[in-house]
FIDREN-520406 format. One record per residue (C-alpha): x, y, z; residue number from 1. Coordinates in nm, 2 decimals, padded with zeros to 4 digits. Layout:
<lumlums>
xx X yy Y zz Z kegu NUM;
...
</lumlums>
This chain:
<lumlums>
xx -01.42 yy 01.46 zz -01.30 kegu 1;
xx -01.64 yy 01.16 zz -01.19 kegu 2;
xx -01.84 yy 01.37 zz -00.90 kegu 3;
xx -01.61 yy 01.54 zz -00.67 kegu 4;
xx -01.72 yy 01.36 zz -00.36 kegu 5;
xx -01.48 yy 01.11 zz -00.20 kegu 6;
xx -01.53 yy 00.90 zz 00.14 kegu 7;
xx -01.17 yy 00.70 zz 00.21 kegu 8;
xx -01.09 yy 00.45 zz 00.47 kegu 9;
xx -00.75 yy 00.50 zz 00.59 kegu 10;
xx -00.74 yy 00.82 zz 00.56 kegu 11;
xx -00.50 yy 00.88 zz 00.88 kegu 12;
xx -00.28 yy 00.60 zz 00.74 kegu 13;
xx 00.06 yy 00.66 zz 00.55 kegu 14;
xx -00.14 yy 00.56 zz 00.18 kegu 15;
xx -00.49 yy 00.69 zz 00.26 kegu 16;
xx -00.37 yy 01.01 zz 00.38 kegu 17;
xx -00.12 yy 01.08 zz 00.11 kegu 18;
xx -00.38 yy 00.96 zz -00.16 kegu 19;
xx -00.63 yy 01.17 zz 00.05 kegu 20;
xx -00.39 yy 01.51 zz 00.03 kegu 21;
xx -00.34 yy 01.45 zz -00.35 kegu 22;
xx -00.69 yy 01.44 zz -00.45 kegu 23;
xx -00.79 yy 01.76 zz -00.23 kegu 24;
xx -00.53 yy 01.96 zz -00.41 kegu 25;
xx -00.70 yy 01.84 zz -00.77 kegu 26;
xx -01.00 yy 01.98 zz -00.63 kegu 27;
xx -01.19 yy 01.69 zz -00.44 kegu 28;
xx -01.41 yy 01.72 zz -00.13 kegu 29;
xx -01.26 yy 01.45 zz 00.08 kegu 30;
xx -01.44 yy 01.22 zz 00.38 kegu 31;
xx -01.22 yy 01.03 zz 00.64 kegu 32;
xx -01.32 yy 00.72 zz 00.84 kegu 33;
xx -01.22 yy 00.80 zz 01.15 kegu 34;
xx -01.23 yy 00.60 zz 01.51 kegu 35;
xx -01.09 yy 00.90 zz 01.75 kegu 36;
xx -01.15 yy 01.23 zz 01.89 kegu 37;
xx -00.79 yy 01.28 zz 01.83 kegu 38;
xx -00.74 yy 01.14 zz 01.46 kegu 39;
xx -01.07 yy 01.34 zz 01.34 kegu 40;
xx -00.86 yy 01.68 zz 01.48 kegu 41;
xx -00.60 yy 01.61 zz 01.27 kegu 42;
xx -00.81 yy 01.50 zz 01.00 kegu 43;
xx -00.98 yy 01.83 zz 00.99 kegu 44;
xx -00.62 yy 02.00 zz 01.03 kegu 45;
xx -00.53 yy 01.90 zz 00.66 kegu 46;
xx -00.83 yy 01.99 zz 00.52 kegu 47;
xx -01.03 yy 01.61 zz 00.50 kegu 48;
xx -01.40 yy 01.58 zz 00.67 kegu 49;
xx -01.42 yy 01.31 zz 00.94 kegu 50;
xx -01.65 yy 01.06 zz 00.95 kegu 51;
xx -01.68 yy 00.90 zz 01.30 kegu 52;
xx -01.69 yy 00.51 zz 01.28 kegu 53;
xx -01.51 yy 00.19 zz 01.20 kegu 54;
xx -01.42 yy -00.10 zz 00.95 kegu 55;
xx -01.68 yy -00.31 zz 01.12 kegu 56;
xx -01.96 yy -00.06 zz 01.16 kegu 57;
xx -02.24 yy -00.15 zz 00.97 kegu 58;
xx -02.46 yy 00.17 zz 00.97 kegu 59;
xx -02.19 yy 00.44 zz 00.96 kegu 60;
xx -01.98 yy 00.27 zz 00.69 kegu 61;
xx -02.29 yy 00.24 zz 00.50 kegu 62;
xx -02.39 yy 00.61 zz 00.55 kegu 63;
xx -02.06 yy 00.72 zz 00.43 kegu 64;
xx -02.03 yy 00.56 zz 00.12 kegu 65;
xx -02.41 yy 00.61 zz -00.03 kegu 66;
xx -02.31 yy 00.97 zz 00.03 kegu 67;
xx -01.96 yy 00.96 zz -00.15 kegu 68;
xx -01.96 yy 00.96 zz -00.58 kegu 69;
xx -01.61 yy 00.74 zz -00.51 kegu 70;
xx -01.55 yy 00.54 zz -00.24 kegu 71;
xx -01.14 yy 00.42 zz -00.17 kegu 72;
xx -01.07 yy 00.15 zz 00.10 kegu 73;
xx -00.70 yy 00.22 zz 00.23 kegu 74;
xx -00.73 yy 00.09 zz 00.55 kegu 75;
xx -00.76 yy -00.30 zz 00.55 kegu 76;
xx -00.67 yy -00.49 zz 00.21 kegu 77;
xx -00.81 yy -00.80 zz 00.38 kegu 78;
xx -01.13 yy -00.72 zz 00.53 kegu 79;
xx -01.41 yy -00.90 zz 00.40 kegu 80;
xx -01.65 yy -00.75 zz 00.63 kegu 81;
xx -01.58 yy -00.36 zz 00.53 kegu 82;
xx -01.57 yy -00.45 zz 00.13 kegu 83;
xx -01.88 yy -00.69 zz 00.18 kegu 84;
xx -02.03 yy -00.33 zz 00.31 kegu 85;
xx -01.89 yy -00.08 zz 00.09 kegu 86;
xx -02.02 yy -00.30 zz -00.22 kegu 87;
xx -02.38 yy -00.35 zz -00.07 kegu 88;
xx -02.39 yy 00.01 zz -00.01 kegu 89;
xx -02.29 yy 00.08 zz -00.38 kegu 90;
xx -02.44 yy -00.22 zz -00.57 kegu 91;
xx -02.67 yy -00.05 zz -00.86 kegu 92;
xx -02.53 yy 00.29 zz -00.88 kegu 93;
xx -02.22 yy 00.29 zz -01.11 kegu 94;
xx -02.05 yy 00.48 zz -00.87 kegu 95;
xx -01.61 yy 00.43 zz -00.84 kegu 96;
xx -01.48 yy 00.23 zz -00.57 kegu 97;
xx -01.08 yy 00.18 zz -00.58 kegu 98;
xx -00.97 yy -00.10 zz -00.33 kegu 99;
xx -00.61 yy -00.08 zz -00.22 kegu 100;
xx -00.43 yy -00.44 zz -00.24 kegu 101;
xx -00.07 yy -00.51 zz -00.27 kegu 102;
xx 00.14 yy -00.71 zz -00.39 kegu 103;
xx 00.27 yy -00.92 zz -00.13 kegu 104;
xx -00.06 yy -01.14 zz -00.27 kegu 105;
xx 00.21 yy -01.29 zz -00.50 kegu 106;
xx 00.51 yy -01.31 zz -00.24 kegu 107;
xx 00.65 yy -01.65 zz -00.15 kegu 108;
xx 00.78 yy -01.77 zz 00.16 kegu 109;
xx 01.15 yy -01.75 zz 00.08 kegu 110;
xx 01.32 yy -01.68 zz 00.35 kegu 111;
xx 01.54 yy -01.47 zz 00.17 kegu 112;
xx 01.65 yy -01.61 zz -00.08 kegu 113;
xx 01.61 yy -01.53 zz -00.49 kegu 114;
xx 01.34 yy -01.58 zz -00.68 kegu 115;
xx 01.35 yy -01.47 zz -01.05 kegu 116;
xx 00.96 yy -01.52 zz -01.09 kegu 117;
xx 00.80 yy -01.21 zz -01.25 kegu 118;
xx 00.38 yy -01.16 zz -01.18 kegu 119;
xx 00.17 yy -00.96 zz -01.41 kegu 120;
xx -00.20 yy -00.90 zz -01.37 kegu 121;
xx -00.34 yy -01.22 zz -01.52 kegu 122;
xx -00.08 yy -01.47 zz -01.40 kegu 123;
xx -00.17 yy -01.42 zz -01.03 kegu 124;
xx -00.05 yy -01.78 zz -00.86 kegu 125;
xx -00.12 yy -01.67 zz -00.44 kegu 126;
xx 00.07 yy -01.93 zz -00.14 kegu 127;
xx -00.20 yy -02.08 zz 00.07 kegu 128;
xx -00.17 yy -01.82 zz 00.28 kegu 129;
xx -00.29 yy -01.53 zz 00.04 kegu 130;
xx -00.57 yy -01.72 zz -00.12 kegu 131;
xx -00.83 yy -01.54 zz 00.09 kegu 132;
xx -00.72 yy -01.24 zz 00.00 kegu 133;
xx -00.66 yy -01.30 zz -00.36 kegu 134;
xx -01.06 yy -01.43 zz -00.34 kegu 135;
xx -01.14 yy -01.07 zz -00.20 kegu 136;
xx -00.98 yy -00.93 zz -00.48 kegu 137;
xx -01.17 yy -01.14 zz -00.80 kegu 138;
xx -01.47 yy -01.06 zz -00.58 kegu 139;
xx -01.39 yy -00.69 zz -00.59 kegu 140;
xx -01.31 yy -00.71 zz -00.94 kegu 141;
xx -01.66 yy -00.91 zz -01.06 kegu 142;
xx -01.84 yy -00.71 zz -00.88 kegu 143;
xx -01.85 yy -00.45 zz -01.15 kegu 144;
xx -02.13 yy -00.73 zz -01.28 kegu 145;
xx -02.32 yy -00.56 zz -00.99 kegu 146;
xx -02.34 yy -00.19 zz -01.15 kegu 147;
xx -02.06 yy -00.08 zz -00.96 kegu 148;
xx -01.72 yy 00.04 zz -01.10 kegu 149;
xx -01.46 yy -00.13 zz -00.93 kegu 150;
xx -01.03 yy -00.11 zz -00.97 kegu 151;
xx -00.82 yy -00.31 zz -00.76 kegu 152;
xx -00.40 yy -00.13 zz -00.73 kegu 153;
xx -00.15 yy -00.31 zz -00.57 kegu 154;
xx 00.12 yy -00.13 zz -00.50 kegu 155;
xx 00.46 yy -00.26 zz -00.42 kegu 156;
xx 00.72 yy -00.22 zz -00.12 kegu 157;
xx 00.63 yy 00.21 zz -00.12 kegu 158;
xx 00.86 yy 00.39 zz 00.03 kegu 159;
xx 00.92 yy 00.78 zz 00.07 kegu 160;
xx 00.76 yy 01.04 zz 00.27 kegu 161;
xx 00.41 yy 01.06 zz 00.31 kegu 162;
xx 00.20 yy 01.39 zz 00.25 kegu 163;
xx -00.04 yy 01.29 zz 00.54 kegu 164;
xx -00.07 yy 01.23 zz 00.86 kegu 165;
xx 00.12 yy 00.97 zz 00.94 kegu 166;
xx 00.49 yy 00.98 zz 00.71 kegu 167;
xx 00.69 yy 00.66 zz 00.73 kegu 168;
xx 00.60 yy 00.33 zz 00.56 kegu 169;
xx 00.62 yy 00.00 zz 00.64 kegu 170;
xx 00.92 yy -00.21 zz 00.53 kegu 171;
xx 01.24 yy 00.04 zz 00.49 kegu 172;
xx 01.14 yy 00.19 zz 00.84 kegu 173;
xx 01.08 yy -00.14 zz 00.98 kegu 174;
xx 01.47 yy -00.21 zz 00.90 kegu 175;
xx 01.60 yy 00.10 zz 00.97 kegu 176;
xx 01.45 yy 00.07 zz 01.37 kegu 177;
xx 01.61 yy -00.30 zz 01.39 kegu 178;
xx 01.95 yy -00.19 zz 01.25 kegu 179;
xx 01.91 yy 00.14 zz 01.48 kegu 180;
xx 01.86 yy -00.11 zz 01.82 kegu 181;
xx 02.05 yy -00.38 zz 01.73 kegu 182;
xx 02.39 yy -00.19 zz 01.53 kegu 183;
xx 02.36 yy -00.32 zz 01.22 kegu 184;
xx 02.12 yy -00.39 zz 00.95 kegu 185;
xx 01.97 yy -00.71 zz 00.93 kegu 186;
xx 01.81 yy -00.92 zz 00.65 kegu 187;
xx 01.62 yy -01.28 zz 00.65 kegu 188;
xx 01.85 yy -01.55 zz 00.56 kegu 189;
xx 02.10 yy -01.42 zz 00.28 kegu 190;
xx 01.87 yy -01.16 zz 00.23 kegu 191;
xx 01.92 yy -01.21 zz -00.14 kegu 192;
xx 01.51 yy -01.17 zz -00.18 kegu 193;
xx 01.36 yy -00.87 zz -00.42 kegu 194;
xx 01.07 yy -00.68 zz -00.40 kegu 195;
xx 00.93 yy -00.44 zz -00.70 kegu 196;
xx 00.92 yy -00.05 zz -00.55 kegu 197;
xx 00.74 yy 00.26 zz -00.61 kegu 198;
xx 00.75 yy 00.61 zz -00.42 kegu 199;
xx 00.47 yy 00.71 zz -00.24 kegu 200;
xx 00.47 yy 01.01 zz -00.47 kegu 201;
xx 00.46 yy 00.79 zz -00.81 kegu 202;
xx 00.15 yy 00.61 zz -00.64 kegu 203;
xx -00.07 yy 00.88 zz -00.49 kegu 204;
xx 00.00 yy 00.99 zz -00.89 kegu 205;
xx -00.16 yy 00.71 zz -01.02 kegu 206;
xx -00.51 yy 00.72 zz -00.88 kegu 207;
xx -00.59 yy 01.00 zz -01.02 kegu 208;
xx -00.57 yy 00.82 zz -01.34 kegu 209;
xx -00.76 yy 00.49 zz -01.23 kegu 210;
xx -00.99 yy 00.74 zz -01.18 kegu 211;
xx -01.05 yy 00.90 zz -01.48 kegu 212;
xx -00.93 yy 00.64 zz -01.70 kegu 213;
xx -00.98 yy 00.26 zz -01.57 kegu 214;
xx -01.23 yy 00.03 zz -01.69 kegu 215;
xx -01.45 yy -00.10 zz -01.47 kegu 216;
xx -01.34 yy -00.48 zz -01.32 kegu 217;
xx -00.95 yy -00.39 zz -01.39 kegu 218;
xx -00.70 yy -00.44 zz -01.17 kegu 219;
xx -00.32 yy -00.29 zz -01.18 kegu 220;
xx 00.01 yy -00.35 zz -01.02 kegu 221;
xx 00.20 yy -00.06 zz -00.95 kegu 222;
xx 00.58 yy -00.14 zz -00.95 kegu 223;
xx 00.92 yy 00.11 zz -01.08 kegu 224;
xx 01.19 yy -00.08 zz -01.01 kegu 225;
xx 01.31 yy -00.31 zz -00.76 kegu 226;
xx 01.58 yy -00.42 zz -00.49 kegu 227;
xx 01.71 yy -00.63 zz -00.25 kegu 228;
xx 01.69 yy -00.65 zz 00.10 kegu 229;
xx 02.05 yy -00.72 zz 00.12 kegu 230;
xx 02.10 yy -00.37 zz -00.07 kegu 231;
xx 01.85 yy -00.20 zz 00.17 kegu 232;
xx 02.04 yy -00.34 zz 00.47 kegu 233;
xx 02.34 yy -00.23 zz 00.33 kegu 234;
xx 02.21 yy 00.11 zz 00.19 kegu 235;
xx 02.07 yy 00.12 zz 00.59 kegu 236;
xx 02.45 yy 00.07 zz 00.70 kegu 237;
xx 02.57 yy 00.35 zz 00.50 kegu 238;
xx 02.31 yy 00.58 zz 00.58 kegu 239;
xx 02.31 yy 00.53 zz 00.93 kegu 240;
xx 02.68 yy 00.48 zz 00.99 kegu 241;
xx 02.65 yy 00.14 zz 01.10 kegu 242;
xx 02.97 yy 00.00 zz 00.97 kegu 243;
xx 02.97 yy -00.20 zz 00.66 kegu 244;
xx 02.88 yy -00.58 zz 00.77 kegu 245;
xx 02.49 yy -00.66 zz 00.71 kegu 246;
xx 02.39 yy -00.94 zz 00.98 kegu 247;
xx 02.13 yy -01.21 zz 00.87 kegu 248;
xx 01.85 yy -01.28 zz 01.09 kegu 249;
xx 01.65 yy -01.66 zz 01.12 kegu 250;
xx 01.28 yy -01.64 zz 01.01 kegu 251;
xx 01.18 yy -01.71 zz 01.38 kegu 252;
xx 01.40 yy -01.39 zz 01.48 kegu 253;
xx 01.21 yy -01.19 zz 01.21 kegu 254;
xx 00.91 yy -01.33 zz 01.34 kegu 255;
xx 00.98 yy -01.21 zz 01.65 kegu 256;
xx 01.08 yy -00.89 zz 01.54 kegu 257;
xx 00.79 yy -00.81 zz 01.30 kegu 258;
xx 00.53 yy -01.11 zz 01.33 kegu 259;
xx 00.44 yy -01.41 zz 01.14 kegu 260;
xx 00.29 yy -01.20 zz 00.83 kegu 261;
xx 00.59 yy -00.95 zz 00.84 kegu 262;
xx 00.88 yy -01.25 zz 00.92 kegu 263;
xx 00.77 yy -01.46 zz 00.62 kegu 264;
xx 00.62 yy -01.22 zz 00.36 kegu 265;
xx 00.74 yy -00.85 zz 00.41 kegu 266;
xx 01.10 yy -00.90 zz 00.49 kegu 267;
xx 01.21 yy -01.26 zz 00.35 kegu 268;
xx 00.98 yy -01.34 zz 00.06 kegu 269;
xx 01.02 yy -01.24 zz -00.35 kegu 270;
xx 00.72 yy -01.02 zz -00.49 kegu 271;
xx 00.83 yy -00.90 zz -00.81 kegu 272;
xx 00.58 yy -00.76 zz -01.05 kegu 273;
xx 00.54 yy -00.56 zz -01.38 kegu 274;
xx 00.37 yy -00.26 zz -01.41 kegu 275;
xx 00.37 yy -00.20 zz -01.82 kegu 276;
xx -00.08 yy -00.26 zz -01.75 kegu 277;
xx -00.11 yy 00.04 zz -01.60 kegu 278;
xx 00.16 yy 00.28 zz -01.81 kegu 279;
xx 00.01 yy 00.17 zz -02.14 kegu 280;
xx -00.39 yy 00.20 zz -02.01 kegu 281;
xx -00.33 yy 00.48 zz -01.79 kegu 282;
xx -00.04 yy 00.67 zz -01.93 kegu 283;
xx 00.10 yy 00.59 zz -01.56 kegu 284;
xx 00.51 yy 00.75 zz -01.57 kegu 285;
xx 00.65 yy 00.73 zz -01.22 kegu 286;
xx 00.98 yy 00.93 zz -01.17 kegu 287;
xx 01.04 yy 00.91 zz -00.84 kegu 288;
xx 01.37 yy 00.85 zz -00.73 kegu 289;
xx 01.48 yy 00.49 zz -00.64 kegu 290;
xx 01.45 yy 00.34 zz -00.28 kegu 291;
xx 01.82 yy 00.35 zz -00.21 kegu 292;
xx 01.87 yy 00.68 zz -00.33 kegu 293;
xx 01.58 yy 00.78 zz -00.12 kegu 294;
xx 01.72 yy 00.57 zz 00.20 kegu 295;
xx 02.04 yy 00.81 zz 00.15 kegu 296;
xx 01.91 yy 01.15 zz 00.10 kegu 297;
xx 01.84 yy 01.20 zz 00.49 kegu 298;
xx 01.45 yy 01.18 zz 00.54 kegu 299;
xx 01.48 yy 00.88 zz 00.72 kegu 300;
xx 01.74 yy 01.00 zz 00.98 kegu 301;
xx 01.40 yy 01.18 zz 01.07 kegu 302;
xx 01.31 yy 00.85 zz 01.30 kegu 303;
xx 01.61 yy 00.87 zz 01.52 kegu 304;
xx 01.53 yy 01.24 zz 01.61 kegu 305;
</lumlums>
């Protein structure tokens, strides 16, 4: 074990805190950035250490991290500010720090329709709108030049129930509450676009691997399988006993609904990925079961309780 020390943004979040859960039952002393009275109380319920501060506080970020032997952001893929921080605070010590991306940094504004455009690793191509973020991430990644051992994961659309704090994700919920209101599922447009998947369980499974195994400077999709939105819709339908007629929404509805980033990139875009990088240099072997399976098996009828 690389030091047994870890300080995690995002630790009250649906990936920080199921990532944070994992490494505490493989024997890790976790630390949690934390901006409430409230969130630290349940921080300290599941066993992680709170660490009072924010994304944008110099000093307490700093603190944290020169204390930690691995540092993992989970609470802001895009914010320059907190990974300009975390790197100054770590710049000469060789210590881990794992920065959770995703990969909607190669979706396309599709508007859902089909794309049959497959990203690996080194064939990033980001929309004008993700070029930022895709700069974060090659500075992330040379920064190992710096004496610092940096990995970059981008997980997919993750889905499943979390072992934190908070449980539900993003995208499958977010569709499930608008077919719940509205009487139907809805997709963007035809709704024919597809996203790569992974469980929550296969990826809070994989960072104990980046840990012990990843070169410094690498960065890895994580992906099993994919879908439609047009299946999840009808998958929601099914589930929900919602009849069996999908509705399509227009990108400004979606917008509406789940906000310019959301409308054009979670719901209606492509982001389709392989993950072979990080089975073959990791020994990565997700088994979780697949996203529709898991829309069926009744954890989410947990949300209209």
């Amino acid at each position: 074990m690389i030091g047994n020390k870890v300080f995690i943004t995002g630790a009250t979040g649906y990936i920080g805190g199921s990532i944070a859960v994992k490494l505490m039952d493989l024997g890790y002393q976790v630390t949690g950035l934390v901006r409430s009275m409230d969130g630290a109380k349940k921080l300290k319920e599941i066993g992680i250490i709170p660490h009072h501060g924010d994304l944008y506080d110099y000093e307490p970020l700093m603190s944290a991290v020169k204390q930690a032997d691995i540092v993992i952001n989970a609470a802001d893929a895009e914010n320059s500010y907190a990974v300009a921080t975390i790197l100054t605070a770590l710049e000469g010590t060789g210590k881990t720090f794992v920065h959770i991306s995703g990969s909607s940094i190669v979706s396309d504004k599709a508007a859902g329709e089909y794309s049959p455009q497959v990203y690996h690793e080194e064939t990033i191509d980001p929309s004008p709108e993700k070029i930022a973020w895709f700069s974060l991430n090659q500075m992330i990644v040379k920064a190992a030049n710096r004496s610092i051992r940096t990995i970059v994961i981008c997980p997919t659309l993750i889905y499943g129930e979390g072992r934190g704090i908070k449980r539900d994700s993003n995208q499958v919920p977010g569709m499930i509450r608008v077919a719940l209101e509205r009487g139907a599922a809805h997709h963007v447009g035809k709704g024919k676009n597809v996203w790569s998947t992974v469980h929550i369980d296969d990826l809070v499974d994989l960072f104990p691997l980046a840990l012990e195994n990843a070169p410094s400077g690498s960065l890895f999709f994580a992906g099993n399988g994919e879908v439609s939105f047009k299946k999840i819709a009808e998958k929601i339908n099914e589930t929900f006993e919602l009849g069996t007629q999908t509705k399509s929404m227009t990108i400004d509805d979606a917008i509406g609904e789940w906000g310019a980033e959301g409308g054009h990139y979670a719901f209606s875009s492509n982001s389709r990925i392989s993950a072979e990088k990080a089975r073959i240099m990791l020994g990565w072997k997700p088994k979780g079961k697949p996203v529709l399976e898991d829309i069926a098996n009744g954890y989410y009828k947990r949300i209209i309780e």
